[in-house]
C-alpha positions in Angstrom: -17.2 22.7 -20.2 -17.0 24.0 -16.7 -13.4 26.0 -15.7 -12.6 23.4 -13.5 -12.5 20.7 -16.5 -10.9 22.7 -19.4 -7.6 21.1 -20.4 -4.2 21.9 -20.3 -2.5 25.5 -19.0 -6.2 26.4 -18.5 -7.2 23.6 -15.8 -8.7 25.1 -12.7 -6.8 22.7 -9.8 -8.7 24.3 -7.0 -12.1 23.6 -8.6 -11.1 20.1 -9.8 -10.1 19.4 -6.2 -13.5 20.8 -4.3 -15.9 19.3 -6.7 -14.3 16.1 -5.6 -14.0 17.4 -1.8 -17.9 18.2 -2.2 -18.9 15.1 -1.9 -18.5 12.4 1.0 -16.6 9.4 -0.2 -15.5 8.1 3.4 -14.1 4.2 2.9 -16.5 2.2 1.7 -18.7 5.2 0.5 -16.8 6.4 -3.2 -19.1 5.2 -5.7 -20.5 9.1 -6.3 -17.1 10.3 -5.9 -15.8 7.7 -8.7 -18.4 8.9 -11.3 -18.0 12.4 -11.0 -14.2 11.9 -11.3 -14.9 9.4 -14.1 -16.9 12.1 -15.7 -14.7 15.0 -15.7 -11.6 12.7 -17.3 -13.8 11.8 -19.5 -14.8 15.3 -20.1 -10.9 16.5 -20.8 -10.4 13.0 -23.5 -9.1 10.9 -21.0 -10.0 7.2 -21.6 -11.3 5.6 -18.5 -11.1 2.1 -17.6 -13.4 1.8 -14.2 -12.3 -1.4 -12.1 -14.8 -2.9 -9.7 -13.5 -3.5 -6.3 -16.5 -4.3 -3.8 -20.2 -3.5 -4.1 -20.3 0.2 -6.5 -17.1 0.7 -5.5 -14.3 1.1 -8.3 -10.7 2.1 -9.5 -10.5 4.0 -12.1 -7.5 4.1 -14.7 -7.1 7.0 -17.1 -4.9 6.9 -20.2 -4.4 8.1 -24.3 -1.3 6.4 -24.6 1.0 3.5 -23.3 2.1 4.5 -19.9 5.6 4.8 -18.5 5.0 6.9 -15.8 1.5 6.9 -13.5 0.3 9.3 -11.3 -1.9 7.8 -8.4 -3.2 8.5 -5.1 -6.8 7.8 -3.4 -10.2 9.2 -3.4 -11.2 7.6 -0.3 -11.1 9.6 2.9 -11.6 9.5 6.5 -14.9 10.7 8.6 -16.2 12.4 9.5 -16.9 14.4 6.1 -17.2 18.4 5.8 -17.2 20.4 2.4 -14.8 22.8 1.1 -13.6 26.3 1.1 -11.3 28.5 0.1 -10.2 30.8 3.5 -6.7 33.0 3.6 -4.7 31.2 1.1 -5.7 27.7 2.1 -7.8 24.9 0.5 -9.8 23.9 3.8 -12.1 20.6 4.1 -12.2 16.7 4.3 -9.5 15.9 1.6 -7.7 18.7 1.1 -4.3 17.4 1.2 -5.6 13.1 2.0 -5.8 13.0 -0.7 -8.6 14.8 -3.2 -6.1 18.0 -3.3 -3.4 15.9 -4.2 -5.6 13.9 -7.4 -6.5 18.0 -8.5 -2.9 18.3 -8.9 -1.9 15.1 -10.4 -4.5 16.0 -13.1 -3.5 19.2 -13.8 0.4 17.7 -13.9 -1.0 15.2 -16.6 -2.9 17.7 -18.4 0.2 20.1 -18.3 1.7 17.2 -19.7 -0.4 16.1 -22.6 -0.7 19.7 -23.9 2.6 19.1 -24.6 2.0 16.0 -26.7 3.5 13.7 -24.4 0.6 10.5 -24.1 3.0 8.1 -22.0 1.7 9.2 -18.5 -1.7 7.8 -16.6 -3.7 8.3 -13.9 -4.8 5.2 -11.4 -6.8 6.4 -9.0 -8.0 4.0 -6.2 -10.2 3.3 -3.6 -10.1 1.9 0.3 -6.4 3.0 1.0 -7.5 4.4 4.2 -9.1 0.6 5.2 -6.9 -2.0 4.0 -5.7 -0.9 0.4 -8.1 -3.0 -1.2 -8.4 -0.8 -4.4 -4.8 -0.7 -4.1 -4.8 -4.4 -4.9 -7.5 -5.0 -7.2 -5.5 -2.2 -9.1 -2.2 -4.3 -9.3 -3.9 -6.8 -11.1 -4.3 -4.5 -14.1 -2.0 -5.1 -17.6 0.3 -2.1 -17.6 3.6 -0.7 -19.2 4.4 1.7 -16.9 8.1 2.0 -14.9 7.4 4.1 -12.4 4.5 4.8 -10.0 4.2 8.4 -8.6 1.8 8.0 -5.2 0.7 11.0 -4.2 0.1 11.3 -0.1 1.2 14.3 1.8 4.6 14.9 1.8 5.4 18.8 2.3 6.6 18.8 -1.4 9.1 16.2 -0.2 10.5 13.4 -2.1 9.8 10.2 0.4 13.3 8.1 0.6 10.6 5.6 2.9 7.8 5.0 4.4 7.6 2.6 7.8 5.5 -1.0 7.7 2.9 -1.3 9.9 2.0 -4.6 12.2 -0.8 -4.4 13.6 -1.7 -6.9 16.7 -4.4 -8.1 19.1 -3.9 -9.8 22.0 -6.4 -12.1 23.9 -6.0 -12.7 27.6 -8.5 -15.4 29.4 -9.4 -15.8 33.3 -12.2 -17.1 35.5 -14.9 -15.4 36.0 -15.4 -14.8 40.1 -17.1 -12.7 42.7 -15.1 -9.6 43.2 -15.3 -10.0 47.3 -13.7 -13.7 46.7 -11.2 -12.8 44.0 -9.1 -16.1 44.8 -12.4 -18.1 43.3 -11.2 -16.1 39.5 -8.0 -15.5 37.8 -8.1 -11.5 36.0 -7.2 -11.3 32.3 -7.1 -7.8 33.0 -4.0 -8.3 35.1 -2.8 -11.0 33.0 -3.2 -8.6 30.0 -1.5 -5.5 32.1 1.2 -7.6 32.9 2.3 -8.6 29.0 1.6 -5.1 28.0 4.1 -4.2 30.7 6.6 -6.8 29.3 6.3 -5.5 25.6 6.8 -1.6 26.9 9.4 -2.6 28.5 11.1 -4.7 25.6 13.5 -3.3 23.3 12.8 -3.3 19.4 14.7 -2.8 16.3 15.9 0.5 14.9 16.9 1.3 11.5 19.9 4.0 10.7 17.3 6.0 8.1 14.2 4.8 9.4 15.0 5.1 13.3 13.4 3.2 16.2 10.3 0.9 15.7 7.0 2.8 17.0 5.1 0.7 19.7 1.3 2.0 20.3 -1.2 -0.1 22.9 -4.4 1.5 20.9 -7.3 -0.4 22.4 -8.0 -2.2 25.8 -11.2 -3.6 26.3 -12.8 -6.4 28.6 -14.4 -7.5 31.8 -18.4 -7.5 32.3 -18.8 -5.4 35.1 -16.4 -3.3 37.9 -18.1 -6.2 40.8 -16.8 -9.4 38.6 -13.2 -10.7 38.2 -12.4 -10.1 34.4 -13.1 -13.7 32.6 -11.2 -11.7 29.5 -9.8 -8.8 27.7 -8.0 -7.6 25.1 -5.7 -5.0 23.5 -5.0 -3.9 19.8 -1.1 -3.0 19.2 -0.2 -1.5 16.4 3.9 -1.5 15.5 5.6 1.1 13.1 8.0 -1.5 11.8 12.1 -0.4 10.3 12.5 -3.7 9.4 11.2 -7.7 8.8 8.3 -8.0 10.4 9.3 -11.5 11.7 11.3 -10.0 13.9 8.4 -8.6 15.8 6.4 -11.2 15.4 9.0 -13.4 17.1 9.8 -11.3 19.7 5.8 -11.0 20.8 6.0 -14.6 20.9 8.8 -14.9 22.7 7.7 -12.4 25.7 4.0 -13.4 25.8 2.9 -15.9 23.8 2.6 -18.5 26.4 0.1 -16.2 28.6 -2.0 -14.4 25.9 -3.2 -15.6 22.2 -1.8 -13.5 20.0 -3.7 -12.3 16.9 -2.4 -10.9 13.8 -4.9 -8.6 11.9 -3.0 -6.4 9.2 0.5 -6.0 8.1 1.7 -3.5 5.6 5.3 -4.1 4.5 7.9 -0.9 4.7 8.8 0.0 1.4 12.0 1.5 0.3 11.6 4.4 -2.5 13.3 5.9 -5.6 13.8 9.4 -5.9 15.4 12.3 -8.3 18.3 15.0 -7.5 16.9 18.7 -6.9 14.3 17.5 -4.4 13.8 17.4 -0.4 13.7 14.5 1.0 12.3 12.3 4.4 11.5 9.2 5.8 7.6 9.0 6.4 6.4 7.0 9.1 2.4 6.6 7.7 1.2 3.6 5.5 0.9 4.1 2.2 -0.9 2.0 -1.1 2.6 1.9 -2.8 3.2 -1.7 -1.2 0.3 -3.0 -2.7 1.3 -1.2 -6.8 4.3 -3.1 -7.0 3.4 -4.0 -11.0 3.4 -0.6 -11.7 6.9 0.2 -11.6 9.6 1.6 -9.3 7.9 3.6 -6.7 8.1 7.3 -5.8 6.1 9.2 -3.1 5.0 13.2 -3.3 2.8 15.3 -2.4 1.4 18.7 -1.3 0.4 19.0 2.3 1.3 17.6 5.4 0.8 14.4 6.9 0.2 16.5 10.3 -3.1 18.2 9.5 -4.2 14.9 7.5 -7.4 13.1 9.3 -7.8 16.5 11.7 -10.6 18.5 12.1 -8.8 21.4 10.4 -7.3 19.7 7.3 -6.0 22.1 4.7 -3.9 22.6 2.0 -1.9 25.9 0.6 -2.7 27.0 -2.1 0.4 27.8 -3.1 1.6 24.4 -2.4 -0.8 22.7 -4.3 0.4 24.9 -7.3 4.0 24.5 -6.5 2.9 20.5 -6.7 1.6 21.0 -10.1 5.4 22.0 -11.1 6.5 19.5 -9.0 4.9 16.6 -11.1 5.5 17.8 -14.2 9.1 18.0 -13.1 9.5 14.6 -11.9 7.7 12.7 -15.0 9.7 14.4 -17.2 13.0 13.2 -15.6 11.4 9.9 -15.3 10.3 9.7 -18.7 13.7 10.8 -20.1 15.1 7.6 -18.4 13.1 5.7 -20.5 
């Protein structure tokens, strides 16, 4: 048995995490990741359950006991992939802290755990959170026992108090198509489209007293066929950090443009309000997160190792000191959670 997959005190977090970082498992690409991982739990005398999602993709649910409390998080990541190292102190790579560093230490947490001869925890890790959650969903499907759900994303070692919804939006503007030197033959989308994104800058949206104002980003414009023709359309994708019902928004985008553009819906992720222990930090995260979607696995709790900040960069990293610190962290918080029954 390799050091990275002996048990208990003796589990090598570090190796656990770049064996998984190793390997490219970009959305939609985690069947290799999902066997090695299924491997090595296996390996330590973990029973694994996998879960089909979509294609060779799959969950994977590890367990010796009933659960009360489960550790999760995702083995997805985003591109573009590079491997690991260890440089000054700091787990570097695709994954270090979103979220393969954060699995390493829910293992060793669990490990730490069942060394102990406690066999009420699990481990549910999941695919696709960084495209839709789909893993996330397929998961909360599964028969479980378990009270509360730890989801690990990066939190600075911070217990989240919440996390923002997301509303995601596209708009569709149409014209007339028209020779540029006879612009009175066309009507612009473009200029129809700049003109409701200028109404919805301009708008005022809802705030919060612990989640603050609602976050408004114009993320894509596209449209028109050439610089020498009227635009016949165009588009832009919104996206809205939401502190409240989403309703509201969608209302309000009604209200200011819906009678000059069509207005598309494409994803909404609800906020989520979480539980949380004494002796911790705590913050309100503004990034989506699978918890939403685990709502049959019990009351939900989010920490991690890491910070959001570095997450999806070209220098992600992770401490090394955090991501043992985390390790404490975990074992801390299932133990108070498991004492409350």
């Amino acid at each position: 048995m390799s050091a990275a997959i002996q048990g208990g005190d003796k589990f090598d977090a570090v190796a656990f995490a770049r064996g998984l970082m190793d390997l490219e498992s970009t959305t939609g690409s985690e069947a290799a990741c999902g066997r090695k991982l299924a491997a090595d739990l296996r390996a330590l005398g973990w029973q694994v359950r996998e879960q089909p999602v979509a294609g060779d993709r799959f969950n994977l649910l590890a367990t010796v006991g009933e659960p009360r409390v489960t550790f999760s998080t995702h083995f997805d990541c985003v591109p573009p992939f590079f491997p690991s190292r260890v440089e000054g102190g700091r787990l570097v790579g695709r994954g270090a802290c979103d979220a393969k560093g954060i699995l390493a230490a829910q293992v060793a947490a669990a490990e730490r755990l069942r060394a102990r001869g406690e066999t009420r925890v699990a481990l549910l890790f999941v695919v696709g959170e960084e495209r839709g959650s789909d893993g996330a969903k397929a998961a909360n499907t599964l028969p479980n026992s378990s009270r509360f759900l730890i989801n690990g994303e990066p939190t600075d070692l911070r217990l989240g108090t919440a996390t923002r919804g997301g509303l995601r939006v596209r708009l569709h503007a149409a014209g007339q198509a028209a020779h540029s030197g006879y612009p009175e033959l066309g009507e612009s989308a473009t200029e129809k489209l700049l003109d409701c994104l200028e109404t919805l800058r301009r708008a005022e949206w809802p705030a919060d007293p612990v989640l603050g104002r609602t976050h408004f980003n114009i993320g894509l414009l596209s449209g028109g066929v050439a610089p020498n023709v009227i635009p016949p359309q165009a588009q832009a994708e919104l996206f809205f950090r939401t502190v409240g019902d989403a309703a509201v928004i969608r209302r309000r985008v009604a209200e200011l443009v819906g009678a000059r553009v069509r207005i598309e819906e494409t994803a909404h992720v609800p906020l989520v309000r979480l539980h949380t222990v004494p002796g911790f930090g705590t913050a309100v995260f503004s990034y989506a997160t699978d918890v939403p979607f685990l709502g049959n696995w019990g009351r939900p709790l989010l920490y991690g190792p890491g910070s959001i900040h570095v997450a999806h960069t070209d220098r992600e990293f992770l401490d090394l000191a955090e991501l043992r610190a985390a390790i404490d962290g975990n074992v801390r918080l299932a133990t108070e959670l498991l004492a409350q029954g």
